[in-house]
C-alpha positions, 0 to 999 in steps of 0.5 A, spaced: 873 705 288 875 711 283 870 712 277 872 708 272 872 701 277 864 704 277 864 705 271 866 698 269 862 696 274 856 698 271 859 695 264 859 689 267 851 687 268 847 683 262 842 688 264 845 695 263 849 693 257 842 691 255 839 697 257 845 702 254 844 698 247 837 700 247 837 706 249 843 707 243 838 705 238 833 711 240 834 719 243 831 717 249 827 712 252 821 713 257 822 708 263 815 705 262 818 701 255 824 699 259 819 696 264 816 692 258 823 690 253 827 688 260 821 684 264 823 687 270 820 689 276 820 697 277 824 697 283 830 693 279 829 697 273 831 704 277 836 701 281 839 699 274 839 706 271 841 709 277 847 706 277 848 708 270 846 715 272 851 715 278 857 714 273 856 718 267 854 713 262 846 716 262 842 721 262 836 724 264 829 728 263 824 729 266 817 731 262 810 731 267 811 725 271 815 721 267 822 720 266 826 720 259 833 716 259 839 718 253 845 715 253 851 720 255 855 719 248 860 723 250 862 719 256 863 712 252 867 715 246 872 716 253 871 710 255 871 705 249 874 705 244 871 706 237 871 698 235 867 697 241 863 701 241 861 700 233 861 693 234 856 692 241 853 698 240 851 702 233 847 695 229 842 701 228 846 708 229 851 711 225 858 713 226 863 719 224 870 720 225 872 726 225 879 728 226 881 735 227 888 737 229 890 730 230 885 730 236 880 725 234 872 726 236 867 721 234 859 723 233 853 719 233 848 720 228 841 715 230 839 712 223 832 713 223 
């Protein structure tokens, strides 16, 4: 499988696609309020963001012994388009289109 068969593998789960939804919404999310939002064990949570880890579509920080997850914007803007991502994703973010020199770039910005 290339990284773009991953990648829309990864899309593919109700649960990721939740996950990447909640994230959009805040600048990072510790995993232990993943555990609380998603009823799911720690085990099938970690192997959920792993898979999104893997592709590119998250990132993540570590502080102590917790773990802080992002969604990679960078990586969506590339692999959706902007209608998909307005309408599945941005309920609570806002989005810039910016176009320089015919090279369009869109930016995310969290309403708070």
């Amino acid at each position: 499988m290339n990284n773009i068969d991953l990648i829309f593998k990864a899309l593919s789960d109700p649960i990721r696609l939740g996950i990447l939804k909640k994230l959009y919404s805040a600048e990072s999310v510790c995993v232990c309020e993943l555990v609380d939002i998603f009823d799911i064990s720690q085990s099938k949570l970690s192997y959920h963001l792993k898979l999104l880890l893997s592709v590119g579509l998250i990132n993540k920080t570590s502080e102590g012994k917790w773990n802080f997850y992002s969604v990679n914007r960078d990586t969506i803007s590339k692999i959706l388009t902007y209608e998909v991502i307005q309408k599945y994703f941005l309920n609570s973010c806002q989005i810039k289109k910016i176009d320089i020199m015919n090279n369009i770039k869109y930016k995310f910005f969290i309403i708070s």
